[in-house]
C-alpha positions in Angstrom: 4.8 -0.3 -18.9 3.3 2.3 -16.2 4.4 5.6 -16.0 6.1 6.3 -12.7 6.1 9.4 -10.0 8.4 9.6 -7.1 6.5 11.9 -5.9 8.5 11.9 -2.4 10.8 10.0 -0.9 12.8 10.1 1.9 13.4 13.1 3.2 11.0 14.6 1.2 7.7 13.4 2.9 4.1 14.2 1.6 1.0 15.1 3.1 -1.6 12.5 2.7 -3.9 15.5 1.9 -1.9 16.8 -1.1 -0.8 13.2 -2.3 -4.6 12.3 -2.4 -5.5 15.2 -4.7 -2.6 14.6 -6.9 -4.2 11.2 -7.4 -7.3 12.5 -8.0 -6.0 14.8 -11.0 -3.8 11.3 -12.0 -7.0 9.8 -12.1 -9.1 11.6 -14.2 -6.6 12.1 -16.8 -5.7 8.3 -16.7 -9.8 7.4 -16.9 -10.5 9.5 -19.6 -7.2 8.2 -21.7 -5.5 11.5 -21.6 -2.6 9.8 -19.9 -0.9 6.4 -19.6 -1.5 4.1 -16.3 0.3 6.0 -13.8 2.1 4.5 -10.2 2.6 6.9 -7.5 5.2 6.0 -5.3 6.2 8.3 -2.3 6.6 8.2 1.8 3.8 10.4 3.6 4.2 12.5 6.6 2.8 10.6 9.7 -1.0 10.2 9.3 -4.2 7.9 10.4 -6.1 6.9 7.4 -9.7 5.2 7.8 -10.9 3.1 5.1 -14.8 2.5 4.1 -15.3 -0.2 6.8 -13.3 1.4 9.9 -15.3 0.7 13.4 -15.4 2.8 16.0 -13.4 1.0 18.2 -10.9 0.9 15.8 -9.8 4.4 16.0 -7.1 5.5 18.4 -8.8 6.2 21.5 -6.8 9.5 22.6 -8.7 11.9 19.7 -5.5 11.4 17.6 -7.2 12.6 13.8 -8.1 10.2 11.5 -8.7 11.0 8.1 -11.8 9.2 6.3 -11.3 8.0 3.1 -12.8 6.5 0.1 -11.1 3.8 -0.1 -12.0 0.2 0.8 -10.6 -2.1 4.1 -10.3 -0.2 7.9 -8.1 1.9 9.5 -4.2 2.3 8.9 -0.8 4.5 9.5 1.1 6.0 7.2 4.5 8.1 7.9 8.2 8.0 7.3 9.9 4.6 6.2 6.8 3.3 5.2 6.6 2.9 1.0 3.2 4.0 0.1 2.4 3.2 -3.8 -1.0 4.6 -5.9 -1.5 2.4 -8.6 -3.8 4.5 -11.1 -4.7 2.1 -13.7 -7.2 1.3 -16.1 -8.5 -2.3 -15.4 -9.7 -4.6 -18.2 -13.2 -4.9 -19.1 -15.0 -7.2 -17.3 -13.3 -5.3 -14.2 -12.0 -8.0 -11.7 -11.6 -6.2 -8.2 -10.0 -9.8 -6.4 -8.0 -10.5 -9.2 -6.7 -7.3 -9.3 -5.6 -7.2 -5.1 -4.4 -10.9 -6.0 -1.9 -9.4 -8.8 -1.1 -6.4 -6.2 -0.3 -9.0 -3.7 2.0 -11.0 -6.0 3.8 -7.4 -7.1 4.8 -7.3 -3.6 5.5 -11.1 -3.4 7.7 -11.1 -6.0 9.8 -7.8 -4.8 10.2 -9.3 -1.0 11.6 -12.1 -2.3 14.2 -10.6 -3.9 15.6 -9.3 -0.3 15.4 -12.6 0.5 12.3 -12.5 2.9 9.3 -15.4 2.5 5.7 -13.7 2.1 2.4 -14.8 0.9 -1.1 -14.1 1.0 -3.6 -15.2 4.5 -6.9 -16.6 3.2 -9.6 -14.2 4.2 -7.1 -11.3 5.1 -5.6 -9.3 2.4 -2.2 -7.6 1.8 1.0 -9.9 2.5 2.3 -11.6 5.3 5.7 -13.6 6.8 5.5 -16.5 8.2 6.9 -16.3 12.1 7.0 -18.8 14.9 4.0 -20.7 13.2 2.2 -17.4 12.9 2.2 -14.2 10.5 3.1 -10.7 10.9 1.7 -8.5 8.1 4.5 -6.2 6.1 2.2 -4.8 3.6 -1.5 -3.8 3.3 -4.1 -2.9 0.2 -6.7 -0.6 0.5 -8.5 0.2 -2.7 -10.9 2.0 -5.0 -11.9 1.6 -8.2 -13.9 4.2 -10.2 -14.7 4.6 -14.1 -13.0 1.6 -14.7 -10.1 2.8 -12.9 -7.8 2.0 -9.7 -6.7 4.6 -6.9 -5.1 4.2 -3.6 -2.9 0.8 -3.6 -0.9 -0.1 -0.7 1.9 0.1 1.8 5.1 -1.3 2.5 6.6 -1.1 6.2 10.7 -0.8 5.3 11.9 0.8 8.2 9.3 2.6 9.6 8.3 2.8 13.5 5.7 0.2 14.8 4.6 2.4 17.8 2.0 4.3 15.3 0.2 0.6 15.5 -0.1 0.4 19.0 -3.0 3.2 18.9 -5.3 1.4 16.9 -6.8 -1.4 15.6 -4.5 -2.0 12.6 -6.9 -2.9 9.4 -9.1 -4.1 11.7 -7.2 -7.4 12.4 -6.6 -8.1 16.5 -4.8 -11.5 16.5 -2.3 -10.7 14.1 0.7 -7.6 14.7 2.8 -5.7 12.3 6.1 -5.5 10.9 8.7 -4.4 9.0 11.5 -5.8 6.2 14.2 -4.4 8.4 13.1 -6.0 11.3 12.5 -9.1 9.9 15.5 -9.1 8.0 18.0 -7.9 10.5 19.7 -5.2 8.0 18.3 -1.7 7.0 15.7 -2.3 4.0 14.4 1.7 3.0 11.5 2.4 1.3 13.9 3.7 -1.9 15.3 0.6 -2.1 12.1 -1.4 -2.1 10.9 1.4 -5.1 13.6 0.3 -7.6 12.3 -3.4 -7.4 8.7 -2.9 -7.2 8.7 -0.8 -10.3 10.9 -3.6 -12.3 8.2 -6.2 -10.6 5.0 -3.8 -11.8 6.2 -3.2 -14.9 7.1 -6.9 -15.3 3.7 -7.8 -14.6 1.8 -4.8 -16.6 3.7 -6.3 -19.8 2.1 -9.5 -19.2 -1.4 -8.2 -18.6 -1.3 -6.4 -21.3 
């Protein structure tokens, strides 16, 4: 079983600045065994991130900031209603990058479900997605890195969080596809300290079984 860190929720919101050195200091004391795998969950003040593969045109085109990262994937928001979770995790030797998005992916899976929403993965596009009027909108994205042997960043749940944020850039890259939420697709208020309480029965579920 992970070791868990609210490390804000609503209304206590966290810059994406401070959250990513905290993760950097998780990191290096999970990597060099000083400290259990560790899951950062928290909801970050309204921020631009660019991954590793962000295009130009991708960016908001009104000199909004965008902070780079060093993560993998493209560009994406973060901000209120919006469950952001850092898996920090040591990953078993031979390291399997897919296989560990894949388990992310069914983490999330296997939590939607139990609000009684429909997800599941698009072949060639990562994160998690619900079927809608014989398309997808996407509810969750993965953005990852992994270093000595171990994961940081993870993904990001939209709960009940604004779409406009989207409508300035060029979501993970994807232009054929839009965005959305639990709540909307639900039709009843799904918050991102709801969603917390099932994902960390679902992670720990899953850890057990790794293990």
């Amino acid at each position: 079983m992970p070791e868990f860190i609210e490390l804000g929720l609503s209304p206590n919101f966290v810059g994406y600045d401070e959250a990513w050195d905290f993760q950097r200091t998780i990191h290096s004391e999970v990597a060099g065994g000083n400290r259990p795998n560790t899951v950062i969950l928290l909801e970050h003040t309204p921020v631009y991130t660019a991954g590793k593969r962000t295009e130009g045109v991708e960016y908001p085109q009104d000199g909004t900031p965008v902070i780079e990262t060093d993560r993998g994937g493209k560009i994406t928001w973060h901000g209120p209603g919006q469950l952001v979770g850092y898996p920090i995790m040591q990953l078993p030797r031979p390291i399997d990058v897919v296989g560990y998005v894949r388990w992310l992916e069914q983490v999330l899976i296997d939590s939607i479900a139990e609000f009684g929403l429909v997800t599941e993965r698009v072949e060639g596009r990562s994160g998690v997605w619900a079927p809608l009027n014989g398309t997808h909108v996407k509810v969750a994205a993965i953005g990852i890195r992994v270093s000595e042997h171990t994961t940081m960043h993870g993904f990001a749940l939209n709960c009940n969080n604004s779409l406009q944020p989207y409508e300035n850039i060029i979501a993970c890259g994807i232009t054929d596809a839009k965005t959305s939420t639990l709540t909307e697709l639900l039709g009843r208020d799904i918050t991102p300290a709801m969603a917390a309480e099932v994902i960390k029965r679902h992670l720990g579920e899953i850890e057990k079984v790794k293990s």
